[in-house]
mmCIF file of the N, C-alpha and C atoms, coordinates in Angstrom:
data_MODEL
# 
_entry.id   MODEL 
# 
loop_
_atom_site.group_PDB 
_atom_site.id 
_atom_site.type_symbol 
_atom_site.label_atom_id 
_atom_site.label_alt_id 
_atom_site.label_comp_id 
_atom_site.label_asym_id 
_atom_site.label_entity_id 
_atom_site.label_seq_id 
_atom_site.pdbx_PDB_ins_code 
_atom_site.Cartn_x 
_atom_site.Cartn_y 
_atom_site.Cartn_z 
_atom_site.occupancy 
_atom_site.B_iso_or_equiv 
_atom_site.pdbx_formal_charge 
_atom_site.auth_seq_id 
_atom_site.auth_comp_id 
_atom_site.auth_asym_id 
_atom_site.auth_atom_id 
_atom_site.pdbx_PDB_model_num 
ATOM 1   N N  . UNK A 1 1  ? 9.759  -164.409 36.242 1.00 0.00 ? 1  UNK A N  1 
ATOM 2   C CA . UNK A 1 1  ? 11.078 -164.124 35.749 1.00 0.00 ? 1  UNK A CA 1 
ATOM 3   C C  . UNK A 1 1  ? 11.405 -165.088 34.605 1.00 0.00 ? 1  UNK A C  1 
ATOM 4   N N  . UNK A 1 2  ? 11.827 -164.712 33.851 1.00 0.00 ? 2  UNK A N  1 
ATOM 5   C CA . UNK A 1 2  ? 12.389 -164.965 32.480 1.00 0.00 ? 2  UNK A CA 1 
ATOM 6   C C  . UNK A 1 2  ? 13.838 -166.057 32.346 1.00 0.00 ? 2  UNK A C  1 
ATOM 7   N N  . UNK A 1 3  ? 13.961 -166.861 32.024 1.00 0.00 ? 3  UNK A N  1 
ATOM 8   C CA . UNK A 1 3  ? 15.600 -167.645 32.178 1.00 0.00 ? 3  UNK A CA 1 
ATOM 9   C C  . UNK A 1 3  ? 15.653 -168.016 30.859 1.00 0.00 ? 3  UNK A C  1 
ATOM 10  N N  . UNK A 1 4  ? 17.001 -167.510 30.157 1.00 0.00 ? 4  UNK A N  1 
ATOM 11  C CA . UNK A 1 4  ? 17.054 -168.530 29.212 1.00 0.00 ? 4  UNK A CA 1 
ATOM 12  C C  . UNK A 1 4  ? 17.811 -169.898 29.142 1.00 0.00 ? 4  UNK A C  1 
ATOM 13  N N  . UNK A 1 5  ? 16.959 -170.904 28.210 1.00 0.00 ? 5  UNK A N  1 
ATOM 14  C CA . UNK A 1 5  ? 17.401 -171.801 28.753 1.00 0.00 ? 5  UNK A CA 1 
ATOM 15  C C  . UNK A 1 5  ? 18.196 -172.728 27.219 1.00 0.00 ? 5  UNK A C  1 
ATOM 16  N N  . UNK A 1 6  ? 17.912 -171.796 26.219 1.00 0.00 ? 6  UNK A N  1 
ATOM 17  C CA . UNK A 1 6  ? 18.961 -172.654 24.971 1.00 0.00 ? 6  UNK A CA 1 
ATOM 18  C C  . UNK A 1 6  ? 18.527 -171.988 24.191 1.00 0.00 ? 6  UNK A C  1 
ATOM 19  N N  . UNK A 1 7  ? 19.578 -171.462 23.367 1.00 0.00 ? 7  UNK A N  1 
ATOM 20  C CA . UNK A 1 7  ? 19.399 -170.446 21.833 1.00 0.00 ? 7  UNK A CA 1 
ATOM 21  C C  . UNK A 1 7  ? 19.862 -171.420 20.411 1.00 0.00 ? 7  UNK A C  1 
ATOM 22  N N  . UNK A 1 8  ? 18.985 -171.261 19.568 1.00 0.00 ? 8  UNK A N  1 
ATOM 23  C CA . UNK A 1 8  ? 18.718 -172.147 18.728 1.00 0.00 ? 8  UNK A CA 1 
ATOM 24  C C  . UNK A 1 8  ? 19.055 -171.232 17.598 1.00 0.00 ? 8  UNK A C  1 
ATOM 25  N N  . UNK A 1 9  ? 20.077 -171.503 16.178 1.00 0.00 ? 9  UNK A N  1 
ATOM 26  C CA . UNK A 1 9  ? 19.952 -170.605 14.675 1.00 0.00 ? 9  UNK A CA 1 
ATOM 27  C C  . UNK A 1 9  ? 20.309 -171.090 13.998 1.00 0.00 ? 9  UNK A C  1 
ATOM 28  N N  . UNK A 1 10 ? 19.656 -171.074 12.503 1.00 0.00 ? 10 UNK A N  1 
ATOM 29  C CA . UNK A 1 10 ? 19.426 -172.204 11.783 1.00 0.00 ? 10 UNK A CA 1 
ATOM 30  C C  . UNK A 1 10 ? 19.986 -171.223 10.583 1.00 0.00 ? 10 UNK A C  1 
ATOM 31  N N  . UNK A 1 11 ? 20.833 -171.890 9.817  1.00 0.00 ? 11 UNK A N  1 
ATOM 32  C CA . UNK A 1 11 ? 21.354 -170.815 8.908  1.00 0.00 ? 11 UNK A CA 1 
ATOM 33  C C  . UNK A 1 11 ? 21.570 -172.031 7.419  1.00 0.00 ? 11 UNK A C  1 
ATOM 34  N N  . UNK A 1 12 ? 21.183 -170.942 6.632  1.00 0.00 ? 12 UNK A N  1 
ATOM 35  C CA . UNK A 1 12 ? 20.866 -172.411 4.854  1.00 0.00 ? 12 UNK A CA 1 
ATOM 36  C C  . UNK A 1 12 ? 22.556 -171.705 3.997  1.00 0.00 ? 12 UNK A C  1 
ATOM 37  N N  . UNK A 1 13 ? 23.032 -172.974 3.830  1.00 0.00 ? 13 UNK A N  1 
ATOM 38  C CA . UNK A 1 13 ? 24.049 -172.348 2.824  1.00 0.00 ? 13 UNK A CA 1 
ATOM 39  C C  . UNK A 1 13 ? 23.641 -172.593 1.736  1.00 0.00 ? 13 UNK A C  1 
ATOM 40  N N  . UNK A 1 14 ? 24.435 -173.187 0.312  1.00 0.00 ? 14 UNK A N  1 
ATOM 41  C CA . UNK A 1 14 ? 24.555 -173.459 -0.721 1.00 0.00 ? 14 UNK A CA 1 
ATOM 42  C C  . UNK A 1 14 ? 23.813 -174.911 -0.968 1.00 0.00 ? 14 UNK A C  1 
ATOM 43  N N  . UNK A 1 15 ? 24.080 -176.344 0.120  1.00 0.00 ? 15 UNK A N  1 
ATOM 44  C CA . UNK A 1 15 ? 24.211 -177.414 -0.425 1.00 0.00 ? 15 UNK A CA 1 
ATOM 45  C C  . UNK A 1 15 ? 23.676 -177.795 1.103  1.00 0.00 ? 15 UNK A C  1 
ATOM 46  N N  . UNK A 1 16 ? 23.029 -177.024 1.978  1.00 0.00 ? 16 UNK A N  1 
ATOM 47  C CA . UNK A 1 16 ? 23.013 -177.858 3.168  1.00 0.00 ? 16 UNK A CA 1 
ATOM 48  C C  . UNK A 1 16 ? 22.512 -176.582 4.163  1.00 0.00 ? 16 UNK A C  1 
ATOM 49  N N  . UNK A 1 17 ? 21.542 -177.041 4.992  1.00 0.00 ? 17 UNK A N  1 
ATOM 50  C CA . UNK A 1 17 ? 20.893 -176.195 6.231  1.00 0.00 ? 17 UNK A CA 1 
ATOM 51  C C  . UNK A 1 17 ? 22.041 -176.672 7.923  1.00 0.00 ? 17 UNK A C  1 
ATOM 52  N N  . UNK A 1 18 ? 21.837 -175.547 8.485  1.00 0.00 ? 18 UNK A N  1 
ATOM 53  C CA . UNK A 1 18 ? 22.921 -176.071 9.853  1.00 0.00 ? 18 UNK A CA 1 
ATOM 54  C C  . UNK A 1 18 ? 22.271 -175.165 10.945 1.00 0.00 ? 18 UNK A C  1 
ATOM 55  N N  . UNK A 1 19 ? 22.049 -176.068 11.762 1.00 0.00 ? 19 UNK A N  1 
ATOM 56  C CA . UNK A 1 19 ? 21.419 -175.562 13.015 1.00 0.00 ? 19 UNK A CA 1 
ATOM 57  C C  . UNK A 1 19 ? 22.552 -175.420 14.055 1.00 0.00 ? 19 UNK A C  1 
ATOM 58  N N  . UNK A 1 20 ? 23.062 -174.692 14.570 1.00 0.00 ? 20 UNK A N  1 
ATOM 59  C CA . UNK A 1 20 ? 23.600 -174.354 16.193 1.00 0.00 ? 20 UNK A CA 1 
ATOM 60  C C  . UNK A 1 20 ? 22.861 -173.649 17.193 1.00 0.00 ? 20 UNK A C  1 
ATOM 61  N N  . UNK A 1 21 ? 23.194 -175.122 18.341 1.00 0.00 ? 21 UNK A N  1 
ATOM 62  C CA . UNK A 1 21 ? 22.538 -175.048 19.338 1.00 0.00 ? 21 UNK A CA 1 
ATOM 63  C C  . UNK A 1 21 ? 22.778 -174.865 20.543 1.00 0.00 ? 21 UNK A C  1 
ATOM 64  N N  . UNK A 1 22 ? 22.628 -173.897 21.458 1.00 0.00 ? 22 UNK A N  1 
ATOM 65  C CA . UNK A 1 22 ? 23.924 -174.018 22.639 1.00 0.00 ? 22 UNK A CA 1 
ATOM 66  C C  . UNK A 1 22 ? 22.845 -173.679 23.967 1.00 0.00 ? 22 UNK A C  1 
ATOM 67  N N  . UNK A 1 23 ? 22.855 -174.389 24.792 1.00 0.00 ? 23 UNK A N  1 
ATOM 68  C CA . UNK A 1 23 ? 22.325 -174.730 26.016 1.00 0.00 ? 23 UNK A CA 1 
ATOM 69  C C  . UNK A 1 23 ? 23.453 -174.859 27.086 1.00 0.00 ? 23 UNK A C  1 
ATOM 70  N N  . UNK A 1 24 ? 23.239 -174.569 28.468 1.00 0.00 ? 24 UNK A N  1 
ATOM 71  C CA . UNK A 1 24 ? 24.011 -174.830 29.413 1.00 0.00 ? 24 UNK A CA 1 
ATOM 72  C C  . UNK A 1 24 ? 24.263 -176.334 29.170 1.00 0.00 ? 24 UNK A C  1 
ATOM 73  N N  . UNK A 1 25 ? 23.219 -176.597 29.878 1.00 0.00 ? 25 UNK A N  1 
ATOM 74  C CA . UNK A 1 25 ? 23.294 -178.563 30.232 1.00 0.00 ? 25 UNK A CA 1 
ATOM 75  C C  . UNK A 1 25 ? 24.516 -179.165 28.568 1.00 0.00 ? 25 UNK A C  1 
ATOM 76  N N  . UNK A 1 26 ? 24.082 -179.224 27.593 1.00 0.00 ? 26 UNK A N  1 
ATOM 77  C CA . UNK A 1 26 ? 24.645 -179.516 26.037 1.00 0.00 ? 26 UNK A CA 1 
ATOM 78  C C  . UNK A 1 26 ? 25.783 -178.524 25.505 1.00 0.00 ? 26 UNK A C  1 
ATOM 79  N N  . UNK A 1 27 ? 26.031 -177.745 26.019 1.00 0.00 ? 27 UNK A N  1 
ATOM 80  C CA . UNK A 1 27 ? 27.248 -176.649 25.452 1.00 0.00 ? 27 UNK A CA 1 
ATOM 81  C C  . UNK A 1 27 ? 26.603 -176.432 23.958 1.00 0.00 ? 27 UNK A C  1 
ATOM 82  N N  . UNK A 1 28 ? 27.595 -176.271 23.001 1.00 0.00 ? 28 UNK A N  1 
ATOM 83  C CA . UNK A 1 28 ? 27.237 -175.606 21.362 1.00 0.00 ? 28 UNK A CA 1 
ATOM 84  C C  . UNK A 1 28 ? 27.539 -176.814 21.129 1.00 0.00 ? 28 UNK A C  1 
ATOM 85  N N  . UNK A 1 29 ? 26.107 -176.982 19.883 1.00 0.00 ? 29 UNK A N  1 
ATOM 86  C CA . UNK A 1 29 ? 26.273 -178.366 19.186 1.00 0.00 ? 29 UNK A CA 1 
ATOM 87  C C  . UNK A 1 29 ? 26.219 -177.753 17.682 1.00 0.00 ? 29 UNK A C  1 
ATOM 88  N N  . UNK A 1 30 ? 26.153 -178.339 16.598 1.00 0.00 ? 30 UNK A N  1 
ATOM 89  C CA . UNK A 1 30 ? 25.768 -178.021 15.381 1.00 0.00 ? 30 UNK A CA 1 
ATOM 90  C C  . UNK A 1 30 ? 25.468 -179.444 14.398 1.00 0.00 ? 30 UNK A C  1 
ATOM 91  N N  . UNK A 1 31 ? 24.277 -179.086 14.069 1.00 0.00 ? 31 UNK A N  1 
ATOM 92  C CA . UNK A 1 31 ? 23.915 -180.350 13.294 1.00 0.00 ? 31 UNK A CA 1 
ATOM 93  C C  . UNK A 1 31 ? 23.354 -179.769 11.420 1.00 0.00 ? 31 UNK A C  1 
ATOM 94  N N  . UNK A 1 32 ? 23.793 -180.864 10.608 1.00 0.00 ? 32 UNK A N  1 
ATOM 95  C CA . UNK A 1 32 ? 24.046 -180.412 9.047  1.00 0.00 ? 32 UNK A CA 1 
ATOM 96  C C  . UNK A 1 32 ? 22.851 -181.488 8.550  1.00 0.00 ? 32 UNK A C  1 
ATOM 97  N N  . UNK A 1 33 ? 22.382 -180.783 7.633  1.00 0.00 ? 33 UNK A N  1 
ATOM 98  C CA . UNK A 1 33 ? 21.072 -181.624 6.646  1.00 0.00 ? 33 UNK A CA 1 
ATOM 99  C C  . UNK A 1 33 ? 21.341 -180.954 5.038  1.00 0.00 ? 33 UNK A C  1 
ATOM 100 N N  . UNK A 1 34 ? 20.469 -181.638 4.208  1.00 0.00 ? 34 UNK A N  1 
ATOM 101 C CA . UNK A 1 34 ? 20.370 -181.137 3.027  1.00 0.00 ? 34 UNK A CA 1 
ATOM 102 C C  . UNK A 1 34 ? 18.987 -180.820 3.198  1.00 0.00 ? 34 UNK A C  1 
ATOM 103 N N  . UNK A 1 35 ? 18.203 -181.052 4.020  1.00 0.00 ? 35 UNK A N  1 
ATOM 104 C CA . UNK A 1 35 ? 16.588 -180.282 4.507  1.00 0.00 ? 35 UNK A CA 1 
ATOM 105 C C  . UNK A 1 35 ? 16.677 -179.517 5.307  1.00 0.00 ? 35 UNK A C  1 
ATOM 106 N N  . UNK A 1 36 ? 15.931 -179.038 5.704  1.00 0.00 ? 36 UNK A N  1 
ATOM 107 C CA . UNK A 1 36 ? 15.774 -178.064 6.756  1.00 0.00 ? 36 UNK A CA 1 
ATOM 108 C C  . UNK A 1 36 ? 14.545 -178.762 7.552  1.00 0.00 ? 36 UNK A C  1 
ATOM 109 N N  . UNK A 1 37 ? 13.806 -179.970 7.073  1.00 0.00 ? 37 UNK A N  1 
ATOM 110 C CA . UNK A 1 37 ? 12.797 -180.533 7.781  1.00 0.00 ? 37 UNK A CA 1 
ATOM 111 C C  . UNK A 1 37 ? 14.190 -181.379 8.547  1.00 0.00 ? 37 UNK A C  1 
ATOM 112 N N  . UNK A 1 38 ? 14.619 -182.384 8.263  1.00 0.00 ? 38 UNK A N  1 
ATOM 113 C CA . UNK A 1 38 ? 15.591 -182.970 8.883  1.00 0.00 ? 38 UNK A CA 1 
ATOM 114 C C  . UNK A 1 38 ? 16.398 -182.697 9.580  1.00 0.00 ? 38 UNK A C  1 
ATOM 115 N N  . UNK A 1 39 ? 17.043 -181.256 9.995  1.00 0.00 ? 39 UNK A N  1 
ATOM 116 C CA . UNK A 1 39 ? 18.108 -180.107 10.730 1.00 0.00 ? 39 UNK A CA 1 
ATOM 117 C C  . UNK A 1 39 ? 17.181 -180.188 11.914 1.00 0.00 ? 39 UNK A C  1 
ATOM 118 N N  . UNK A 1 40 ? 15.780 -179.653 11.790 1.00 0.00 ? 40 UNK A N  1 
ATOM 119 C CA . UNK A 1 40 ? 14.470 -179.160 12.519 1.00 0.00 ? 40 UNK A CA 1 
ATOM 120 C C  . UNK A 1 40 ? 13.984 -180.458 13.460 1.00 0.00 ? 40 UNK A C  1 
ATOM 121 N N  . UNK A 1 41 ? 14.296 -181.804 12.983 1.00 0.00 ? 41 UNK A N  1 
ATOM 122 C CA . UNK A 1 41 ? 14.161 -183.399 13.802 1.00 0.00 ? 41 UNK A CA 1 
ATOM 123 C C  . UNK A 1 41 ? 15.215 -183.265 14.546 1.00 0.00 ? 41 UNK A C  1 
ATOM 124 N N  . UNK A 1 42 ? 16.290 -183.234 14.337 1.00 0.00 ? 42 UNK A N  1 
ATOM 125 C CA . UNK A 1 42 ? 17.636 -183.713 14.998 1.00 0.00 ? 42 UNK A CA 1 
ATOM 126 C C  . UNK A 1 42 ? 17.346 -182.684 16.269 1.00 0.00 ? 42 UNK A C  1 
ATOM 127 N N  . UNK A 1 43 ? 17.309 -181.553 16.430 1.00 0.00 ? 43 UNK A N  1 
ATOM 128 C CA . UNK A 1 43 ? 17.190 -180.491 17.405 1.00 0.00 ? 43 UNK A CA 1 
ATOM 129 C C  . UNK A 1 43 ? 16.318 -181.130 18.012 1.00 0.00 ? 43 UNK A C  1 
ATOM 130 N N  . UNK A 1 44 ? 14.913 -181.164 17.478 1.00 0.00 ? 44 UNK A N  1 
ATOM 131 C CA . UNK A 1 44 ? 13.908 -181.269 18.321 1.00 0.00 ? 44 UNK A CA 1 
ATOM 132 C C  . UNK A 1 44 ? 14.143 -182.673 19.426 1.00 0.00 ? 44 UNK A C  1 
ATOM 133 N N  . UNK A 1 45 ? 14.584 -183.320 18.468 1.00 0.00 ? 45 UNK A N  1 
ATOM 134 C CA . UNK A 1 45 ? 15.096 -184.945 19.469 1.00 0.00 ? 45 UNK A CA 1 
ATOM 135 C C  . UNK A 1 45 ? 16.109 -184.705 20.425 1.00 0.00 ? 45 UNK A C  1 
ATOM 136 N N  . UNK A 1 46 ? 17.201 -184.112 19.742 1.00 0.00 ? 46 UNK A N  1 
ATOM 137 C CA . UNK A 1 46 ? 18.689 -183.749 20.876 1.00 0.00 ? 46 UNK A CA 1 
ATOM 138 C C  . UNK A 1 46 ? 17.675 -182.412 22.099 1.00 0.00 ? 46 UNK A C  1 
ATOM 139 N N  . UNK A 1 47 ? 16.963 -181.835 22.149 1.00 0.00 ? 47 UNK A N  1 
ATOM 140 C CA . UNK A 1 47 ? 16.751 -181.060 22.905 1.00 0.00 ? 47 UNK A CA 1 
ATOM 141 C C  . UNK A 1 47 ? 15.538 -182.010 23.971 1.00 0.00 ? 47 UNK A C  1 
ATOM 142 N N  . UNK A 1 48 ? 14.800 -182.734 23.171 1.00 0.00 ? 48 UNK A N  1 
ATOM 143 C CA . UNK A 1 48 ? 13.709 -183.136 24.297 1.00 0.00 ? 48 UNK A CA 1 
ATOM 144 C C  . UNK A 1 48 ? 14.356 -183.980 24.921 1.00 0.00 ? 48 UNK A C  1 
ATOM 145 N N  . UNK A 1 49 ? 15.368 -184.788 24.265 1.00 0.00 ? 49 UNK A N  1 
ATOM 146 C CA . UNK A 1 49 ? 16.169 -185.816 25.319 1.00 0.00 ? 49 UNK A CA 1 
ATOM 147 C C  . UNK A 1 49 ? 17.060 -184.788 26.763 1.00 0.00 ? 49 UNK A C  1 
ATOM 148 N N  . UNK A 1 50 ? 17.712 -183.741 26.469 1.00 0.00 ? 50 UNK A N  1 
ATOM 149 C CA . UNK A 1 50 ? 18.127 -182.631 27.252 1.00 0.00 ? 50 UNK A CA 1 
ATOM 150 C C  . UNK A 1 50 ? 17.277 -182.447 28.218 1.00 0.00 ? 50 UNK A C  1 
ATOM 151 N N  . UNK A 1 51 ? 15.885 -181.808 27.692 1.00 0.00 ? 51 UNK A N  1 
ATOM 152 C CA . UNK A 1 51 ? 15.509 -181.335 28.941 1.00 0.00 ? 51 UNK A CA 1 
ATOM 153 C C  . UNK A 1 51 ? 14.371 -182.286 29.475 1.00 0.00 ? 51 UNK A C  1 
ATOM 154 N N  . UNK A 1 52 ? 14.394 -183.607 29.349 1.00 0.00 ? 52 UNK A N  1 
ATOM 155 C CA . UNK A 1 52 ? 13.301 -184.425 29.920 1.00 0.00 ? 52 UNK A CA 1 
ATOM 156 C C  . UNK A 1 52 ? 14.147 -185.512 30.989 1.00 0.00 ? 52 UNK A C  1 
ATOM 157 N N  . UNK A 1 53 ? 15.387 -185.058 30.626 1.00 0.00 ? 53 UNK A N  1 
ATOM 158 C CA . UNK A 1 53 ? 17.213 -185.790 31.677 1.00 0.00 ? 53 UNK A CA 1 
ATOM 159 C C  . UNK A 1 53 ? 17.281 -184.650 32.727 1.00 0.00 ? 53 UNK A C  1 
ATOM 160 N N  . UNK A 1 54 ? 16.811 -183.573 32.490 1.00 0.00 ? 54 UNK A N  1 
ATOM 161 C CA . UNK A 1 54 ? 16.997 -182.284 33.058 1.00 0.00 ? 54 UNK A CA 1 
ATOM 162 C C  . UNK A 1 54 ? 16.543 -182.027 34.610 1.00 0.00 ? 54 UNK A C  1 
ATOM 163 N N  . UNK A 1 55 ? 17.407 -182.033 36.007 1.00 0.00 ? 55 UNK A N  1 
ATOM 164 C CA . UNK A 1 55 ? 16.392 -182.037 36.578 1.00 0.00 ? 55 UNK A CA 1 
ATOM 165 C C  . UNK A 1 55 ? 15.400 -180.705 37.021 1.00 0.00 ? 55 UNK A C  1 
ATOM 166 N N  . UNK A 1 56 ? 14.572 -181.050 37.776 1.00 0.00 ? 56 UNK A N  1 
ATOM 167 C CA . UNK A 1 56 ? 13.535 -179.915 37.327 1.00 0.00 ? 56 UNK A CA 1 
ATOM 168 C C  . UNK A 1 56 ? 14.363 -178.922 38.653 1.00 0.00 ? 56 UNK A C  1 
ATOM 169 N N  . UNK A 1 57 ? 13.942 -177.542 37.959 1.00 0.00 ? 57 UNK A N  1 
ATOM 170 C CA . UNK A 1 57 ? 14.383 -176.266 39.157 1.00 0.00 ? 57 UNK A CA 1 
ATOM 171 C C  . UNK A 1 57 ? 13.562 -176.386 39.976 1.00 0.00 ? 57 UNK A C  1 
# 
């Protein structure tokens, strides 16, 4: 069986990339870069800290 467990979308404006992120455990976050490599760190860090605090099902 299938669970989801955090939906991730990364959207580029004019002057800046923005990721929103919304997980049970974290609610909706949104984080701003002028990269999209740097948008793509912040997630990856805010999420492994999430689910490695997470306890296991």
């Amino acid at each position: 069986m299938e669970e989801l467990i955090c939906s991730v979308e990364f959207l580029r404006g004019t002057a800046e990339v923005v990721a929103r992120v919304s997980s049970e455990a974290g609610g909706v976050r949104e984080y701003r870069s002028a990269t999209s490599a740097a948008v793509i760190e912040q997630v990856i860090n805010d999420l492994q800290e999430e689910f490695e605090s997470a306890p296991a099902s």
